[in-house]
C-alpha positions as CSV (number, residue, x, y, z in Angstrom):
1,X,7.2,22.6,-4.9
2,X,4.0,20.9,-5.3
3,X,2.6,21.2,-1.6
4,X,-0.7,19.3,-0.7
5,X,-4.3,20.4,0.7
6,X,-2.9,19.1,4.3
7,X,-1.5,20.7,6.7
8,X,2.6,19.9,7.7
9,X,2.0,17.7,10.1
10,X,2.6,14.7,8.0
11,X,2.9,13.5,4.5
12,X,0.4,11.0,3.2
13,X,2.1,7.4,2.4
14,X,1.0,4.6,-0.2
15,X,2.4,1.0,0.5
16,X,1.5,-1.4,-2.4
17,X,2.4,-4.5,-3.7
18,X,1.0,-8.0,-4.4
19,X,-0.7,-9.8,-1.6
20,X,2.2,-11.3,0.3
21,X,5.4,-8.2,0.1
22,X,4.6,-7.1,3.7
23,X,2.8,-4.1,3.5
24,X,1.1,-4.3,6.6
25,X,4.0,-5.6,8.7
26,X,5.5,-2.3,7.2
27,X,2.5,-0.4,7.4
28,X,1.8,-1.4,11.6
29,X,5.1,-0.7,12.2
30,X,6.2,2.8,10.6
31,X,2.8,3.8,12.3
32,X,4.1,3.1,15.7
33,X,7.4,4.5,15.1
34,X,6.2,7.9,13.6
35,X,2.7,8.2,14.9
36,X,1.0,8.5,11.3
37,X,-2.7,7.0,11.1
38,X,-2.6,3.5,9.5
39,X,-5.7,2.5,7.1
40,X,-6.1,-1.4,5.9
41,X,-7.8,-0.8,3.1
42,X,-9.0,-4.3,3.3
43,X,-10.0,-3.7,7.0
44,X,-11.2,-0.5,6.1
45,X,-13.6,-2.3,3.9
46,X,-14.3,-5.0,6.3
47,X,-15.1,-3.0,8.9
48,X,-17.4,-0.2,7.1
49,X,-18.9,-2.9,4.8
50,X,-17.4,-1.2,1.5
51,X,-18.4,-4.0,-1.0
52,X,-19.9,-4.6,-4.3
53,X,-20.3,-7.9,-4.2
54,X,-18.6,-11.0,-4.5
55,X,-16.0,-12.6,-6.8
56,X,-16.7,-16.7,-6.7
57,X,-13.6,-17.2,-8.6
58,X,-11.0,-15.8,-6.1
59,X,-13.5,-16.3,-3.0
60,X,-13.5,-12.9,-2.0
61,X,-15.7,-9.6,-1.5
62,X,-15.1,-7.1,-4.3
63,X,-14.5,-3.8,-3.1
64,X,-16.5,-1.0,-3.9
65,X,-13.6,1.6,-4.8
66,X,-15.8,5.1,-5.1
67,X,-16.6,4.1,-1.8
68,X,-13.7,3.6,-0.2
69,X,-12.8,7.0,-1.2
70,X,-15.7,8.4,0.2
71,X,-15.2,6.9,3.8
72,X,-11.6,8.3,3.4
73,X,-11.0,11.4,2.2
74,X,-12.1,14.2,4.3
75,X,-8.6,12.6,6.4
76,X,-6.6,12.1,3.7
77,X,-6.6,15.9,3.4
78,X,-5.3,16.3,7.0
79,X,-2.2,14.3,6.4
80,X,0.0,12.0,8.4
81,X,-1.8,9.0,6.5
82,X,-0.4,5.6,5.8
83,X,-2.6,3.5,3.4
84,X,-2.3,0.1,2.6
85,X,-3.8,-1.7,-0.2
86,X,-2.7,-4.7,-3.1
87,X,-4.2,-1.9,-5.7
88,X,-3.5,2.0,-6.7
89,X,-4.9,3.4,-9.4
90,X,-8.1,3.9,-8.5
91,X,-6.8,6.2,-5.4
92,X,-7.1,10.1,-6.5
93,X,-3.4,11.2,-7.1
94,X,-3.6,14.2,-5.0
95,X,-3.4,12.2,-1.8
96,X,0.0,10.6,-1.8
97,X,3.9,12.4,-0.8
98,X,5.1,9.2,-1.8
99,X,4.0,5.6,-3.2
100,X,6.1,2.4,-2.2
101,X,5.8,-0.7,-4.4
102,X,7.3,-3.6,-2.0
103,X,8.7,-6.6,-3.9
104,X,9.3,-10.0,-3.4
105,X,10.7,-13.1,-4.8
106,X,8.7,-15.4,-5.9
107,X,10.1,-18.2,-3.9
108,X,9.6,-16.1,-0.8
109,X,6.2,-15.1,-1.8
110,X,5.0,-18.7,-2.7
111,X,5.7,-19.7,0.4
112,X,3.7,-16.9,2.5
113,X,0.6,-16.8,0.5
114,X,0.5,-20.7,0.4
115,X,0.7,-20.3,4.7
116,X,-2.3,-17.5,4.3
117,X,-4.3,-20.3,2.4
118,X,-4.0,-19.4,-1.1
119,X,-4.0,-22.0,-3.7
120,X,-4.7,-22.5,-7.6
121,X,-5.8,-19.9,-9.8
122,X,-5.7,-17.4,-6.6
123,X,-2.3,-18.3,-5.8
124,X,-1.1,-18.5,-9.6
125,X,-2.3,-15.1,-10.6
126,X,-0.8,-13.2,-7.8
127,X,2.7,-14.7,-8.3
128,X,2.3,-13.6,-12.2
129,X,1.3,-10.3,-11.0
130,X,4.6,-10.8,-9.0
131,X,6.8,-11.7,-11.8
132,X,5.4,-9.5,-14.4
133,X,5.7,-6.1,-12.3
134,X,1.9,-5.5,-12.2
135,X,1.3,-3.3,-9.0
136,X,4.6,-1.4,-9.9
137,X,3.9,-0.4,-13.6
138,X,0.1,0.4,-12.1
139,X,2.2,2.7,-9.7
140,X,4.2,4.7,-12.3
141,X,0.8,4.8,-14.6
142,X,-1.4,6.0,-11.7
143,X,1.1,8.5,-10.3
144,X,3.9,11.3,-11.2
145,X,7.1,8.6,-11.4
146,X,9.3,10.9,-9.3
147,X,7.1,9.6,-5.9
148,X,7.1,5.8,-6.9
149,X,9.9,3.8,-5.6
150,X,11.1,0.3,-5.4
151,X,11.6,-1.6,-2.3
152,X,12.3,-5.2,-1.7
153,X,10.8,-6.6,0.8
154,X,12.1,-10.6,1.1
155,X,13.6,-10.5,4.6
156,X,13.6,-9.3,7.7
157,X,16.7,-7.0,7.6
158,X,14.6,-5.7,4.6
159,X,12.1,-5.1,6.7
160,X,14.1,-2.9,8.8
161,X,16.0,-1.7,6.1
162,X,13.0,0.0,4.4
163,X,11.6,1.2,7.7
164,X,15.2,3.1,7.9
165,X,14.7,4.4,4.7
166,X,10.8,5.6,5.2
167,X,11.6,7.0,8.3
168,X,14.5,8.9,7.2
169,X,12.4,10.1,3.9
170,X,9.5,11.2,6.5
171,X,11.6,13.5,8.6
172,X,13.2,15.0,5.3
173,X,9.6,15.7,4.5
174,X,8.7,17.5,7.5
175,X,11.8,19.1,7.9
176,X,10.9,20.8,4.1
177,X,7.1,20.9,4.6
């Protein structure tokens, strides 16, 4: 049984996908429902002013990863975690129970990152990153493939589908841990 630094109080929960798959819809919400800490990492970064610089071709900040670990892992190792973030492999393996990768079609997830503003290249690469199963293989490279799983995420009876599912995987959890 490969049992974590934290205590049972909760596991520790990756959602990734591309910009767009709802992992913050999921992310706020299985927070509420199971009372787990909830960390943006972009907000995380926003707020603490993790940064490297910035990236002219996609308009954005570039976050400064070693730093981002820093600011969280003294909680991490507590448990009850649910972190949020487009990327994974640069997040130490010990931290995570489990790793979600949402999914989306493309058609769906056209359609919300063109409402968020995104266009051209930015909009272009994410939907390749989509279609060629980026984030996922990243998942299964960066951690042990038994904790990475699938979810689509396209719909809202998705949405409450895999909150079902999370939920249900949470209490197994506890109920072993």
């Amino acid at each position: 049984m490969d049992v974590k630094a934290h205590g049972a109080m909760g596991p520790n929960i990756l959602l990734t996908g591309t910009p767009g798959t709802g992992k913050t819809t999921l992310g706020v919400e299985l927070s509420q429902k199971c009372a787990m800490n909830y960390f943006n990492i972009g907000e995380v970064a926003k707020q603490a002013e993790l940064y490297e610089g910035w990236d002219e071709e996609y308009q954005c900040p570039v976050l400064d990863e070693d730093r981002v670990i820093d600011e969280l892992d003294e909680g991490m190792r507590d448990g009850n975690n649910i972190v949020d973030y487009h990327g994974c492999d640069f997040f130490p393996e010990r931290w995570f129970d489990i790793v979600f990768v949402l999914r989306t079609d493309t058609s769906h997830l056209y359609d919300r990152l063109q409402q968020r503003g995104y266009a051209g290249k930015k909009l272009e690469d994410n939907i390749q990153c989509e279609i060629f199963q980026t984030i996922l293989e990243e998942a299964k490279e960066s951690y042990k493939p038994e904790i990475v799983h699938e979810l689509t995420s396209n719909t809202p009876d998705d949405l409450e589908e895999n909150l079902e599912k999370i939920i249900a995987w949470i209490e197994q959890w506890k109920a072993t841990h």
